[in-house]
C-alpha positions in Angstrom: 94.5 91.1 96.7 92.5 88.3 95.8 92.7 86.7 92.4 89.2 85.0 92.5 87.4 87.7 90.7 85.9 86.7 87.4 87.8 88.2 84.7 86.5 90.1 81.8 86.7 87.9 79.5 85.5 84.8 81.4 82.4 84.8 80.1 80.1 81.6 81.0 81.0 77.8 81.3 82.0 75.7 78.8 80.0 73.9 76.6 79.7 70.3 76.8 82.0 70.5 73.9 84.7 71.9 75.1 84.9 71.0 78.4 88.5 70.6 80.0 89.2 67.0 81.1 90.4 67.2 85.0 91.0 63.9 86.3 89.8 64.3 90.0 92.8 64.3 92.5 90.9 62.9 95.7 90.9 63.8 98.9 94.3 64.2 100.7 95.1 64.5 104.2 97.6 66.9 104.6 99.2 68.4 107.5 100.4 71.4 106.4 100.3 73.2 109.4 103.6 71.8 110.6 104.8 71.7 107.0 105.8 67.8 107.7 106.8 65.6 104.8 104.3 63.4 102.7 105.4 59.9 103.6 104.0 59.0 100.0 103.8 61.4 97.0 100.1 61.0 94.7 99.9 61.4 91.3 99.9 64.3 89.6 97.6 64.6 86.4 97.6 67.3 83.9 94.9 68.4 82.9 93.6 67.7 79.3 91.8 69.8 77.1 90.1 68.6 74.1 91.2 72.1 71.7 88.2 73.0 69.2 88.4 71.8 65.7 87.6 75.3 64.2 87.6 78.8 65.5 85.7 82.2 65.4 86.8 85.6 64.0 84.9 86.6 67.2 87.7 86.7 69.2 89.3 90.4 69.7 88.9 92.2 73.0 87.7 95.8 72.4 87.2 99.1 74.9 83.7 97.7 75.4 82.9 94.2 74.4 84.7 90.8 76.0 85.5 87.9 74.1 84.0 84.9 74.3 86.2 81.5 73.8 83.5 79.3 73.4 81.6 81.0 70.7 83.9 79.0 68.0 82.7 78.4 64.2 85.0 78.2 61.0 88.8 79.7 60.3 91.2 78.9 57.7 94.6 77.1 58.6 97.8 78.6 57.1 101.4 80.2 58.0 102.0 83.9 58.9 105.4 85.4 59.2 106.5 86.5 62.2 107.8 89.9 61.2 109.2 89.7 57.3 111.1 92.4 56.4 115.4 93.4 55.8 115.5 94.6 59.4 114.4 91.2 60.9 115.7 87.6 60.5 113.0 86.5 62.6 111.7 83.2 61.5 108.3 81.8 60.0 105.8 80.0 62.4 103.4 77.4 60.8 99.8 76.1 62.2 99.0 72.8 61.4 95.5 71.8 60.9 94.1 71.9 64.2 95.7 74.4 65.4 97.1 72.6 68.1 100.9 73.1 68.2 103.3 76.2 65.9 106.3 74.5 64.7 109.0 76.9 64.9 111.7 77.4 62.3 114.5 78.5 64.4 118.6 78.3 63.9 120.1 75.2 65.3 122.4 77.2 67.4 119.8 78.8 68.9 117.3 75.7 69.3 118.2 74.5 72.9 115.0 74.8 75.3 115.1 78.2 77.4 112.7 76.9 80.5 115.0 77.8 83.6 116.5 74.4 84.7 115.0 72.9 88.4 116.3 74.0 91.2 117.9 71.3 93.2 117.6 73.0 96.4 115.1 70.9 99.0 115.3 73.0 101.9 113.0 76.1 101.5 114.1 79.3 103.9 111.7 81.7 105.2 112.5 85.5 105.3 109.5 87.1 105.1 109.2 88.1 109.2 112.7 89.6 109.9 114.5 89.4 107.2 116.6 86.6 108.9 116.8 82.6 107.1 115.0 80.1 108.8 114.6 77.0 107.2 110.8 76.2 106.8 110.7 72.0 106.6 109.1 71.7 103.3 111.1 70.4 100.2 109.9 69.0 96.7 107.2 67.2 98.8 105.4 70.0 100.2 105.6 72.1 96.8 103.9 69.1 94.8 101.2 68.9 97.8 100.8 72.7 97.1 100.2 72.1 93.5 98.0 69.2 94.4 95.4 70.8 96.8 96.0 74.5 96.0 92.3 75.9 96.8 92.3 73.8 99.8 95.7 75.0 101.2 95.3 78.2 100.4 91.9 78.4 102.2 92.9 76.3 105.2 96.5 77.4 105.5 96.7 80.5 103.8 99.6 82.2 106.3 101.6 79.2 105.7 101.1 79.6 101.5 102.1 83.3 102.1 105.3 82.2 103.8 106.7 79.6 101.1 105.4 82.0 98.5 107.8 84.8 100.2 110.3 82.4 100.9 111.0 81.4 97.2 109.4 79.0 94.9 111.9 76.8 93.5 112.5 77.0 89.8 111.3 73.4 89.3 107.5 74.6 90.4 107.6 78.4 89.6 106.1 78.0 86.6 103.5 76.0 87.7 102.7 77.9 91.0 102.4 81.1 89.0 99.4 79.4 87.2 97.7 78.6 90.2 98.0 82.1 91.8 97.1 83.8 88.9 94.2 81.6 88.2 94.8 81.6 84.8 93.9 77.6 83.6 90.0 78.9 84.5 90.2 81.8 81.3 90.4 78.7 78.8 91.7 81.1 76.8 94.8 78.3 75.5 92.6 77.7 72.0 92.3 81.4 71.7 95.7 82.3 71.7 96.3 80.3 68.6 94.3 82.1 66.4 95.2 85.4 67.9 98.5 84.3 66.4 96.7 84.4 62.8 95.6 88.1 62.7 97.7 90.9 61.2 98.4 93.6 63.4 99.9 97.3 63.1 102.2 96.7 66.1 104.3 94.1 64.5 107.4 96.4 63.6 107.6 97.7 67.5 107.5 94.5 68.8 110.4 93.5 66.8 112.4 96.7 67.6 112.1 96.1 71.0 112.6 92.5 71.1 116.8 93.0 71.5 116.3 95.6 74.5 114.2 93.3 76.3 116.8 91.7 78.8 119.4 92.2 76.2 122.2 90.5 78.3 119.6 86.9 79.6 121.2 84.4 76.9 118.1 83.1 75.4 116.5 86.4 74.3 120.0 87.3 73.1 120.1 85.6 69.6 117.9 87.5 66.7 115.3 85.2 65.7 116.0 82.7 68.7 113.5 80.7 70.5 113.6 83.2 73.3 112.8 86.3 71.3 110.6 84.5 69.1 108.3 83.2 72.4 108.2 86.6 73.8 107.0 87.9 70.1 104.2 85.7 69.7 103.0 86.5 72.9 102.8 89.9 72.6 101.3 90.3 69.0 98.7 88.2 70.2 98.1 90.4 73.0 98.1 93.3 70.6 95.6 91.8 68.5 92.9 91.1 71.4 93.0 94.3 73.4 93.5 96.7 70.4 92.8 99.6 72.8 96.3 98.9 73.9 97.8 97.0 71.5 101.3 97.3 72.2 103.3 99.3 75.0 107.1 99.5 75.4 107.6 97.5 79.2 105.1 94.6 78.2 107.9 92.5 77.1 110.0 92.3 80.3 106.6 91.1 82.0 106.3 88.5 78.9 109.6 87.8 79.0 109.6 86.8 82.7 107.0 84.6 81.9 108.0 82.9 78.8 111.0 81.6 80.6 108.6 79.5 83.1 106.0 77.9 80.5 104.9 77.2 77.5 103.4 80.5 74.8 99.4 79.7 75.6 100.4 79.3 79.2 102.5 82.4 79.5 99.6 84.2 77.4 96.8 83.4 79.8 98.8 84.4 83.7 99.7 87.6 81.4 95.9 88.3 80.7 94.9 87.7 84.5 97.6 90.2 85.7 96.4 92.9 83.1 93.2 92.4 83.6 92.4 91.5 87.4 95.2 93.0 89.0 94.4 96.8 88.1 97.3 97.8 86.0 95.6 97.9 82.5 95.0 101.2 82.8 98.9 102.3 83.0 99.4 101.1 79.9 96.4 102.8 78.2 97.4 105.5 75.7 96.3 108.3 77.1 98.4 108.0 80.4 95.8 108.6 82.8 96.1 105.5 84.6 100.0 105.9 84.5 99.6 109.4 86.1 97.2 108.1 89.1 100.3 105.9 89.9 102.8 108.8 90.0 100.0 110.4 92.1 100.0 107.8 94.5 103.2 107.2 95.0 104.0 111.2 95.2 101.5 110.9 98.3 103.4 108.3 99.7 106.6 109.5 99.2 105.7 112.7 100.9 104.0 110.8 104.0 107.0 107.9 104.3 109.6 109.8 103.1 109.3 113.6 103.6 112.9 114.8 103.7 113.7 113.1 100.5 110.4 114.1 99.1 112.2 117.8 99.8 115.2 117.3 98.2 113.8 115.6 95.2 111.4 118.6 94.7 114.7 121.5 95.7 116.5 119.6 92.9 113.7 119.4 89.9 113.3 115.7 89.8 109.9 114.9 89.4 108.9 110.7 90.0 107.7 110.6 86.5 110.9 111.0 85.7 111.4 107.3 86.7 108.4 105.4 87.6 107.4 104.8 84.1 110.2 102.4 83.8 109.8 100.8 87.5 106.1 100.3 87.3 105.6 99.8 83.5 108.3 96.5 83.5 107.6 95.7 86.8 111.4 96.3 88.0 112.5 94.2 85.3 114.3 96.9 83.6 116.2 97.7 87.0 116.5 94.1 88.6 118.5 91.1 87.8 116.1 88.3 86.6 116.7 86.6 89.5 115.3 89.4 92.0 112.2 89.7 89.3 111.6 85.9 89.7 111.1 86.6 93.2 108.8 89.7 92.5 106.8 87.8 90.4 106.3 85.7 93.1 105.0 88.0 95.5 102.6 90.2 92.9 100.9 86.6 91.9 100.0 85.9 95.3 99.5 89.5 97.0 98.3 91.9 94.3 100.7 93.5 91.4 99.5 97.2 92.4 100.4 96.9 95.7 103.4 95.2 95.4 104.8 97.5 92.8 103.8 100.5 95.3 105.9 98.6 98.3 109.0 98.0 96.3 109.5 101.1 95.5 108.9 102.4 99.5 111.4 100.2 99.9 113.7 101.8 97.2 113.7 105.0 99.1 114.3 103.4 102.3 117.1 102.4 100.4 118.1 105.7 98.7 117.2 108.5 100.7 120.0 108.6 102.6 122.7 108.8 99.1 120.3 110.8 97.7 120.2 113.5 100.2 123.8 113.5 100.3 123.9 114.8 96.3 123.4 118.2 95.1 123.7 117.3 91.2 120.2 116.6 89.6 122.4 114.0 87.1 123.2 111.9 89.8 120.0 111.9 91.2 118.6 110.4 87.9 120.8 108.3 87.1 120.9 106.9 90.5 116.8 106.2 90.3 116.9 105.4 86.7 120.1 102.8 86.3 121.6 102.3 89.8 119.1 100.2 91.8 120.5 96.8 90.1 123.2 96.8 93.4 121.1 98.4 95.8 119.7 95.2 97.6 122.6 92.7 98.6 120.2 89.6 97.4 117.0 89.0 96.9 115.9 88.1 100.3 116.8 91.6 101.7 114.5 93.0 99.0 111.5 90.9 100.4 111.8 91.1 103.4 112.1 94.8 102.8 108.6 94.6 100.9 107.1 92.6 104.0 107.5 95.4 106.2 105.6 97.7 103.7 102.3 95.2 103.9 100.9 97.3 106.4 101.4 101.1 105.7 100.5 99.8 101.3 97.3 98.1 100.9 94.0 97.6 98.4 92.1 100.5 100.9 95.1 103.2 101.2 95.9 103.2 97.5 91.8 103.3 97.2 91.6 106.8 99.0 94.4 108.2 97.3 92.7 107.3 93.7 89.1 109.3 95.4 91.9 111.8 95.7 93.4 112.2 92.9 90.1 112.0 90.7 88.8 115.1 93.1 92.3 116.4 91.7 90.9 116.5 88.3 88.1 117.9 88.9 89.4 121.1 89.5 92.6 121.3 87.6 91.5 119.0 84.4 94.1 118.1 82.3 96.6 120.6 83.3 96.9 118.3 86.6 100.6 117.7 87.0 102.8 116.7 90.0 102.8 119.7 91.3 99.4 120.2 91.9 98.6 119.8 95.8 
């Protein structure tokens, strides 16, 4: 799946005004095909943008209309709590003038920065053909010539992007790769994000609630009130106040919280956005479920095609995928995976699509499965196998992708396209009283 589609809310150039300052990088020779390293490393400059001195209150994303960042006027400057009543210690959040940075009131024990510390690692190892290391020559070299030239790599080289994508991006860089994928620095959306912060919202109180169950054993989401908890909060209110036809669904905050741990709250707020709203999955978190029950749909038809002896004896036992899915698809795995092996999926939807990827690790679940599975009788198990029992199922993380390599082929932007044209003929004829059982 490509990424270069203009999002919604991209919605014309910047104005002179507030143009982003990107120091020009140059032309660089690079001979990526054989991966070699750069005898000499160029500078890296980040680019600058010059935030607005005053903001709009025409800013929220509705059913319909799409905001526009660069219509910008006249706001008033002032502190908000983050959630202020005797069930939450979170703390209070203050905007300074220009709205450039939130100072943070947080408890000293809890102060320490949670970005994931570099990986030291320099060799880079390739999986993603048969499963088997190989060590791909790369190194930090390679991954700051990726971040250097990334249009030009990915369009001259793009096999060799797909393969260090697969392979792992170090820790150092994820954060920074995952922008580039994702696209996200062209939404200019940054300035936005601080308003957002600004606006009441009725989803506040859920937020909070579900702050604590949202990797409740990672360390820096731990604390009540912490930095962690507090990052992942802000990002989703402000989410809830732009696309108030969602506003706030339970599963969002393992997909913030995954981010939040590899950059900063604006940054983290825009790659969210793009995967929302260019990668096809807004629709499962809509409140009316449709979109959640065209993914059971699917992957019912795929189960049946891939899998049809375990399809069987799921459907002899009662256990129906919705059952499940929800929590798979809705956290994308992070509620069943160790945050190392969602790292690693993050990696792969950014570069390949979230919809397909989400459909080829679970194929590659009941690869996994369907042999156990068959072997129990007891519709308990069954569930509690598919609902808490996948966090041992792959031996590391490079078993699980190379496991999702082999499903590129049979799961792709055109299958899951005819089984949608399916599913919608579905509803013609049986309306809403369409349910897994239905063909």
């Amino acid at each position: 799946m490509s990424n270069t589609s203009i999002p919604r809310f991209y919605v014309r150039k910047p104005t002179q005004e507030y143009d982003a300052v990107e120091p020009s990088l140059g032309e660089k020779n690079l001979d990526i095909a054989l991966a070699r390293r750069l005898s000499q490393q160029e500078e890296i400059f980040s680019s600058l943008s010059q935030r607005p001195a005053s903001y709009s209150s025409e800013y929220k994303r509705t059913s319909t209309d799409s905001i526009d960042p660069y219509s910008i006027s006249s706001a008033s400057s002032g502190s908000s709590p983050l959630f202020n009543d005797e069930e939450s210690t979170l703390s209070v959040f203050d905007l300074d003038e220009e709205y450039q940075e939130l100072s943070l009131t947080i408890p000293a024990k809890t102060s320490q920065d949670c970005f994931i510390e570099p990986d030291s690692a320099t060799i880079i190892t390739s999986t993603v053909s048969s499963g088997v290391s190989s060590p791909l020559c790369g190194g930090p070299d390679l991954w700051e010539a990726l971040k250097a030239d990334f249009s030009q790599m990915q369009d001259s080289s793009p096999e060799l992007v797909r393969e260090l994508v697969y392979s792992g991006i170090p820790n150092n860089h994820r954060g920074d790769i995952w922008q580039l994928l994702s696209n996200s620095k062209e939404t200019h959306l940054e300035s936005v994000y601080y308003k957002l912060l600004l606006e009441p919202t009725e989803y506040d109180k859920a937020i909070v609630l579900d702050l604590s169950r949202t990797f409740p054993t990672v360390e820096e989401f731990m604390a009540v009130g912490g930095l962690g908890q507090t990052k992942m909060f802000k990002v989703l209110k402000a989410y809830a106040v732009y696309d108030t036809e969602i506003g706030y669904c339970q599963g969002l905050g393992f997909i913030v919280g995954t981010l939040v741990r590899q950059m900063s709250e604006p940054q983290a707020f825009c790659v969210f956005m793009q995967l929302i709203e260019t990668h096809s999955i807004r629709s499962m978190f809509l409140p009316d479920l449709q979109g959640l029950e065209l993914r059971i749909f699917q992957l019912r038809s795929l189960l049946h095609t891939h899998f049809p002896s375990l399809f069987k004896h799921l459907q002899e036992h009662q256990v129906q995928l919705g059952m499940f899915l929800p929590q798979w698809f809705l956290s994308f795995y992070a509620a069943c995976f160790t945050p190392a092996f969602v790292q690693r999926l993050f990696d792969i939807i950014l570069l390949e699509g979230a919809l397909e990827t989400l459909f080829r690790v679970a194929l590659a679940i009941f690869c996994k499965v369907e042999q156990p599975i068959q072997e129990m009788d007891d519709f308990d198990d069954i569930a509690t196998l598919l609902n808490r029992g996948l966090g041992n199922l792959f031996e590391s993380e490079d078993e699980l992708v190379a496991q999702i390599w082999k499903w590129r082929d049979k799961v792709d932007e055109d299958i899951l396209t005819d089984l949608e044209t399916k599913y919608l003929r579905i509803r013609e004829i049986f309306g809403d009283s369409w349910s897994e059982d239905s063909f």
